[in-house]
Backbone as JSON, one array per atom type, in Angstrom:
{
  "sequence": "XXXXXXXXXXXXXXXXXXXXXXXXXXXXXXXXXXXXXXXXXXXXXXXXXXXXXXXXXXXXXXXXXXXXXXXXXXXXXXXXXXXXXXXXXXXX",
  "N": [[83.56, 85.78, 136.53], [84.28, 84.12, 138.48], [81.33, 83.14, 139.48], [80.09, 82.36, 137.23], [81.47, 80.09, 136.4], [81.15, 78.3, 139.26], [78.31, 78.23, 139.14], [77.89, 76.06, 136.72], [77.01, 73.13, 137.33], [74.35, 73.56, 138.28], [73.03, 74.7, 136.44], [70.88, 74.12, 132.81], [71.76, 72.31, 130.45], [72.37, 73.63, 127.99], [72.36, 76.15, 129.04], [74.66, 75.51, 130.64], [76.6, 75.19, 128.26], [76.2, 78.25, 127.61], [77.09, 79.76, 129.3], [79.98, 78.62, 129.39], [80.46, 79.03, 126.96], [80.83, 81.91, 127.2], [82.38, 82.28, 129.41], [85.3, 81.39, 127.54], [84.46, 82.82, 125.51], [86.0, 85.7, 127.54], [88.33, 84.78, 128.39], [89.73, 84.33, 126.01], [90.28, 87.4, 125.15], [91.68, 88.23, 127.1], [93.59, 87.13, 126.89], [94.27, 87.73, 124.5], [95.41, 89.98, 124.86], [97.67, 90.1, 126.08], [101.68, 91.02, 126.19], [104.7, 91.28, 124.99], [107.28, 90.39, 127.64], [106.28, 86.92, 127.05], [106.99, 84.41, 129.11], [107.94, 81.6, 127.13], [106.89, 79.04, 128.59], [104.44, 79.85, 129.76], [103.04, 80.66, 127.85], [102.29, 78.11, 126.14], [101.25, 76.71, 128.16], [99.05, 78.45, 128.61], [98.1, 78.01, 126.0], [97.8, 75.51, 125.32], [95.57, 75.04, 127.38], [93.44, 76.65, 126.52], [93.02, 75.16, 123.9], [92.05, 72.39, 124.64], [89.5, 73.91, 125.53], [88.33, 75.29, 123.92], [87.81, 72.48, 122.94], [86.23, 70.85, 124.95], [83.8, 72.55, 124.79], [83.03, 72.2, 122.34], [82.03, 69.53, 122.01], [78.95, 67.32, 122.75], [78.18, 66.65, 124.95], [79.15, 68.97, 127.07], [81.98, 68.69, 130.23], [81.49, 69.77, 133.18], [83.42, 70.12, 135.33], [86.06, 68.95, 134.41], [86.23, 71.75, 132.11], [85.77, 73.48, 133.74], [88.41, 72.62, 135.23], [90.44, 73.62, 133.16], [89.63, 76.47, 133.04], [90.73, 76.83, 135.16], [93.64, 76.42, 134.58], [94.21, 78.11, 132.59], [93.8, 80.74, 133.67], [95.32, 80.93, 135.68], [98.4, 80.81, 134.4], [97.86, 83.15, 133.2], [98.01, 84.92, 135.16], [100.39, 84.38, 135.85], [101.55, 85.75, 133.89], [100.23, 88.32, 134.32], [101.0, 89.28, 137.12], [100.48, 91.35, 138.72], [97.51, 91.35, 138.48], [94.84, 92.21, 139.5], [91.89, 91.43, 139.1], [92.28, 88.75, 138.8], [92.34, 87.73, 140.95], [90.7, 85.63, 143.66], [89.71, 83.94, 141.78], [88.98, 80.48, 141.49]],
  "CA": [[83.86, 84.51, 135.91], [83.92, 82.68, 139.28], [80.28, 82.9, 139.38], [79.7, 81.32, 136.36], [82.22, 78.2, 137.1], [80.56, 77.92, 139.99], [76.73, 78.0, 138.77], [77.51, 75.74, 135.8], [75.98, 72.16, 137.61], [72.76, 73.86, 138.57], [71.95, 75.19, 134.97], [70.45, 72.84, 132.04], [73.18, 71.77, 129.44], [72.19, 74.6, 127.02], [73.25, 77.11, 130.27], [76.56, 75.51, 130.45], [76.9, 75.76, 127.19], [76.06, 79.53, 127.22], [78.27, 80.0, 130.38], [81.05, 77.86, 129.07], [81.11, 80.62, 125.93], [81.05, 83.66, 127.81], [83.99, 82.31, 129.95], [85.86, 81.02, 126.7], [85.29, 84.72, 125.19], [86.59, 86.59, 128.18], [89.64, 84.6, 128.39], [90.35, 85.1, 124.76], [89.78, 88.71, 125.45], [92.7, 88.06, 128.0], [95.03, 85.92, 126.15], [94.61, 88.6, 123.53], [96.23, 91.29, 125.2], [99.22, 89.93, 126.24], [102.27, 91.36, 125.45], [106.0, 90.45, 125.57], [107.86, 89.33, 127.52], [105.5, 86.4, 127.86], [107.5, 83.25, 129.12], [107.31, 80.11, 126.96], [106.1, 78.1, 129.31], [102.96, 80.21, 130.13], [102.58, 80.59, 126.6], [102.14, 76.97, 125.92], [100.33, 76.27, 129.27], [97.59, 79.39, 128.21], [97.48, 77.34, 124.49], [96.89, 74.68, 125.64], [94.18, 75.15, 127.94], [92.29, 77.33, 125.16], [92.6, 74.27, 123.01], [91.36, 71.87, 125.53], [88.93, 74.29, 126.63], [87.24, 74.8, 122.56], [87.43, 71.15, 122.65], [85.22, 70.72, 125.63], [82.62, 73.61, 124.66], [82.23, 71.81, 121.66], [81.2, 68.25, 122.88], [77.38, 67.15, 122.94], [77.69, 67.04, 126.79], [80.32, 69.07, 127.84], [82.02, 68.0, 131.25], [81.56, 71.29, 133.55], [84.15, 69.53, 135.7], [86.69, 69.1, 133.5], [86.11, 72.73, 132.06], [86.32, 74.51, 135.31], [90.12, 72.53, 135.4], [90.97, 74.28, 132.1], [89.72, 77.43, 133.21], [91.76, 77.55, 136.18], [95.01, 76.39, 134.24], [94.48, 79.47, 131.39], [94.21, 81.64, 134.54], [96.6, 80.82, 136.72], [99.31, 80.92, 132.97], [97.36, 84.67, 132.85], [98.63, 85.44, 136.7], [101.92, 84.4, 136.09], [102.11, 86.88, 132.91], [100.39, 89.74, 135.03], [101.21, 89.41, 138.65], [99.79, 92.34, 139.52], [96.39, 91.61, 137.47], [93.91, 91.84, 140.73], [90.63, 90.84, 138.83], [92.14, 87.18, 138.54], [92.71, 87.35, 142.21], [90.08, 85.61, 144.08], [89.07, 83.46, 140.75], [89.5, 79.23, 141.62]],
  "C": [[83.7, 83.38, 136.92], [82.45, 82.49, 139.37], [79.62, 81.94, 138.32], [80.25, 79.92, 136.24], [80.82, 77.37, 138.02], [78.76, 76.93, 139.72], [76.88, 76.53, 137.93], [76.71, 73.8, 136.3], [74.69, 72.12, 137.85], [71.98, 74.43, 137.44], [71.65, 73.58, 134.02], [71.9, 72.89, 131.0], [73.1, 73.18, 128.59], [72.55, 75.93, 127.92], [73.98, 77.0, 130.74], [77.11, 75.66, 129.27], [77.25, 77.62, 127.05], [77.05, 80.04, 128.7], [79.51, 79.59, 130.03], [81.73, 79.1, 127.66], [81.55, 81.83, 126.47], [82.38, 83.48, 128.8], [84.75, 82.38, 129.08], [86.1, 82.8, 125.87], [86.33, 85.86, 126.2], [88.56, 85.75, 128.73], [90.5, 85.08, 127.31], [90.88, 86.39, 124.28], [91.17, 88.89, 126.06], [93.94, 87.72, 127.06], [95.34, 87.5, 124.72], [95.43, 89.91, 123.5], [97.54, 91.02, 125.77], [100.2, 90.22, 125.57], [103.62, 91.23, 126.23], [106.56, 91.15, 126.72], [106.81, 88.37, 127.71], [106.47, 84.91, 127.99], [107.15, 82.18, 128.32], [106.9, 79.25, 127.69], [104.44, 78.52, 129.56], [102.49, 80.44, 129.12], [101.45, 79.29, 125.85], [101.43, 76.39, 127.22], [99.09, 76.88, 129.09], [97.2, 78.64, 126.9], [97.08, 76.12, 124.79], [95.66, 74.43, 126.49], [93.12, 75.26, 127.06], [91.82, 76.04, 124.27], [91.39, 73.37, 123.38], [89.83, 72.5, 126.11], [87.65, 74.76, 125.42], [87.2, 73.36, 122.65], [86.19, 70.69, 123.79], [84.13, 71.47, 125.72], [82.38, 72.46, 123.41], [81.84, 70.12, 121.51], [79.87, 68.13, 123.1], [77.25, 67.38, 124.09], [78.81, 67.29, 127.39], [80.47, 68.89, 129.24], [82.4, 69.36, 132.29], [83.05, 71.11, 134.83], [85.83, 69.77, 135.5], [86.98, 70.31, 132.37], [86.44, 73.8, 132.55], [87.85, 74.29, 135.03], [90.8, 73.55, 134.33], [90.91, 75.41, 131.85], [90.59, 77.96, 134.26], [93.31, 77.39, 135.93], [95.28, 77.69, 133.6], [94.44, 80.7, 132.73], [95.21, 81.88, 135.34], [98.15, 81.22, 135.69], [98.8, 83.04, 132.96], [97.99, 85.87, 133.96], [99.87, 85.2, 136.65], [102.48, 85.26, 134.93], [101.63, 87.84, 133.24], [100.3, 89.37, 136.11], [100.55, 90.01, 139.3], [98.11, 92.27, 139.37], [95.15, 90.85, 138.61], [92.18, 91.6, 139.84], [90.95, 89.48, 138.67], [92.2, 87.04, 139.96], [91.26, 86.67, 142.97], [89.53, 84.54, 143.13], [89.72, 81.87, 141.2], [90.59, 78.81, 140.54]]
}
């Protein structure tokens, strides 16, 4: 996933686009498996990102910028509901 953050200024708009999905699925993917206890706060910090984070995929020119931020809030909300969960480790 950091790879694709990373890349998304050097592709054309239509390859942030298609990077911007494939992050957006594998979080979902994430968010989907959570299971209680999950703190309200990281609840509502992971929903909102997601929201924020369909709202900027679907934008004529999404802002890869502004994207990235909303991927590293839904992760960081994902690390504080698995601690232990070493594939986010290393991720901006």
């Amino acid at each position: 996933m950091k790879d694709l953050m990373r890349g998304m200024d050097l592709v054309t708009l239509v390859g942030q686009g298609h990077a911007m999905n494939k992050i957006l699925v594998l979080l979902r993917r994430e968010a989907l498996r959570l299971t209680p206890p999950v703190a309200a706060e990281d609840l509502a910090s992971l929903s909102n990102a997601m929201t924020e984070l369909e709202h900027e995929v679907g934008r004529i020119a999404p802002s890869p910028s502004i994207f990235n931020d909303h991927v590293e809030a839904a992760i960081a909300a994902l690390r504080r509901t698995y601690p232990s969960l070493e594939r986010w480790q290393g991720t901006p």
